[in-house]
N, C-alpha and C positions, 0 to 999 in steps of 0.2 A: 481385457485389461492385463497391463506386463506384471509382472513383479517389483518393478520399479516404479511403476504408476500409485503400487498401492503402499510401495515404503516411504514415498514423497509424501502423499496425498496423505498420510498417516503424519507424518512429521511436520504437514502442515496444520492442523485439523490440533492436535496435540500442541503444538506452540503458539496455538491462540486461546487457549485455554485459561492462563493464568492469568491475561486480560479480565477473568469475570473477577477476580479475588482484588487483583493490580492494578487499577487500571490504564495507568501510565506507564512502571516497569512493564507489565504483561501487554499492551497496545506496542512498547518497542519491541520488546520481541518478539513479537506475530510479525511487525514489519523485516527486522533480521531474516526471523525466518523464512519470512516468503524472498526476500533477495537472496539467499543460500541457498536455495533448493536448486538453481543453476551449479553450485558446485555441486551439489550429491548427481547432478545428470551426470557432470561431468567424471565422475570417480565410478559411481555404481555401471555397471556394463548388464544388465538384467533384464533386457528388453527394450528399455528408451521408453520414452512418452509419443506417441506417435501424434498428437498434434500439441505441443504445449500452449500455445496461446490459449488456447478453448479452456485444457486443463489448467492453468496459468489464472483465470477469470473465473473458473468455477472453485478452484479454490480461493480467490479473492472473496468469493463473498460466505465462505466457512469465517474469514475471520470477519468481515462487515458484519456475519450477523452477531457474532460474539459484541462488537464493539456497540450494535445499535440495541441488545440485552442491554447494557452497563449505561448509555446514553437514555436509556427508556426509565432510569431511575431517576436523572438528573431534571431540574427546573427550569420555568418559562420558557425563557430563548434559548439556552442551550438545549431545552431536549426538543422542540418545536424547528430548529435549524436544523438539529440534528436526524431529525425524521426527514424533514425535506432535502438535504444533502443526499441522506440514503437512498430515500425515493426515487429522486434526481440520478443519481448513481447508475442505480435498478433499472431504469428506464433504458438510459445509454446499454447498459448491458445486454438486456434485450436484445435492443435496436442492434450492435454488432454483431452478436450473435445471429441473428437473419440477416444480418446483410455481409455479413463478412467483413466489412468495411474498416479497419481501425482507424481510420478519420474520425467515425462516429466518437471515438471515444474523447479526439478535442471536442467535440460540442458537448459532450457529457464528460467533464473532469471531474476527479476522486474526489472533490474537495470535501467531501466526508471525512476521509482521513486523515488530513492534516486537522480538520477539524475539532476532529474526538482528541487526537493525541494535546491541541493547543490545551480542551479547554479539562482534559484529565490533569495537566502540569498546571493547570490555575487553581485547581481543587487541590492537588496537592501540594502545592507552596502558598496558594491563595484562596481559600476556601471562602464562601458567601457572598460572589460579588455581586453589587447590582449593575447591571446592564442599563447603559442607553443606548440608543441608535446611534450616533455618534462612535461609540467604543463598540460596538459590532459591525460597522463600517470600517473602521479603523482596522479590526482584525480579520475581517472576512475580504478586502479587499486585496490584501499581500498574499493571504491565502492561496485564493483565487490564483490570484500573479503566478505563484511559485508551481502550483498545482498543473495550471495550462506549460508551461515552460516545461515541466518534467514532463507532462504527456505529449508536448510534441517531439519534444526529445527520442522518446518510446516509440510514438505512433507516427507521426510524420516523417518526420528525418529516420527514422530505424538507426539510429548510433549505436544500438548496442545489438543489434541483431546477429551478425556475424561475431559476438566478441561471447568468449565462453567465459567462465568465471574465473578460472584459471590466467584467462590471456588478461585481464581487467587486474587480477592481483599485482599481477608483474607490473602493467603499465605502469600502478599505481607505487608499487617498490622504485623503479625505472626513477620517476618522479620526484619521491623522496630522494633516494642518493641525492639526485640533480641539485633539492634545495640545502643540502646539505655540503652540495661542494665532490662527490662521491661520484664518479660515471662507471 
């Protein structure tokens, strides 16, 4: 293990913490955090992470397991989906991890964590809802949607495989000017 395995790995582990107290502020920033840790690759020079995907998933689930703590308190169907999303998760994970395969991970999408984070923002701006089927259709299917979209993004297409966090800020400054009229 580098030195920079264990300052990541630290900073990730540490910013899914306030998730137990938070659970919608602290659920966004475990997710910040885990997209930033490509910048600290990209700055700290300490040794590298010598396979980040693998390291990348094992710390995915330091903060899944924080979120599925905070979801283990919650009622009916959200903590009963919420179990099964994870479950569901957990499996995929595995499953890539022996196969190497990041395909596996479209058939197994995160939708846990759009999940947690919807139904943390429902408690916190809408506390006590009752649920039908109907209205967990409704939001577990966009879910879903959004979920497979980013993970083929990630896993199939590799679009951000070659892009360092750094080249992605730019783009994303690049961009702005543009809508602003600015080149």
């Amino acid at each position: 293990m580098t030195l920079e395995v264990a300052i990541i790995g630290l900073y990730r582990v540490v910013g899914s913490l306030p998730t137990l107290r938070w659970p919608l502020a602290g659920g966004l920033l475990a997710i910040f955090v885990d997209l930033t840790d490509l910048y600290w690759m990209n700055v700290l020079d300490l040794g590298g992470i010598p396979d980040y995907q693998m390291f990348d998933k094992l710390a995915h689930q330091v903060y899944l397991a924080v979120f599925l703590i905070v979801a283990l308190r919650w009622r009916g169907p959200e903590r009963v989906i919420s179990v099964v999303l994870c479950a569901f998760r957990i499996v995929g994970f595995v499953l890539f991890e022996v196969t190497g395969e990041r395909a596996v991970l479209l058939l197994f999408p995160n939708v846990f964590e759009f999940w947690f984070l919807f139904i943390a923002a429902l408690h916190h701006f809408r506390p006590a809802m009752a649920w039908t089927r109907l209205q967990l259709a409704v939001v577990l299917v966009p879910l879903i949607g959004a979920k497979e979209v980013q993970e083929w993004m990630l896993h199939w297409a590799r679009l951000f495989d070659n892009l360092t966090f750094l080249d992605a800020l730019d783009q994303i400054r690049h961009w702005l000017l543009g809508l602003i009229g600015i080149s």
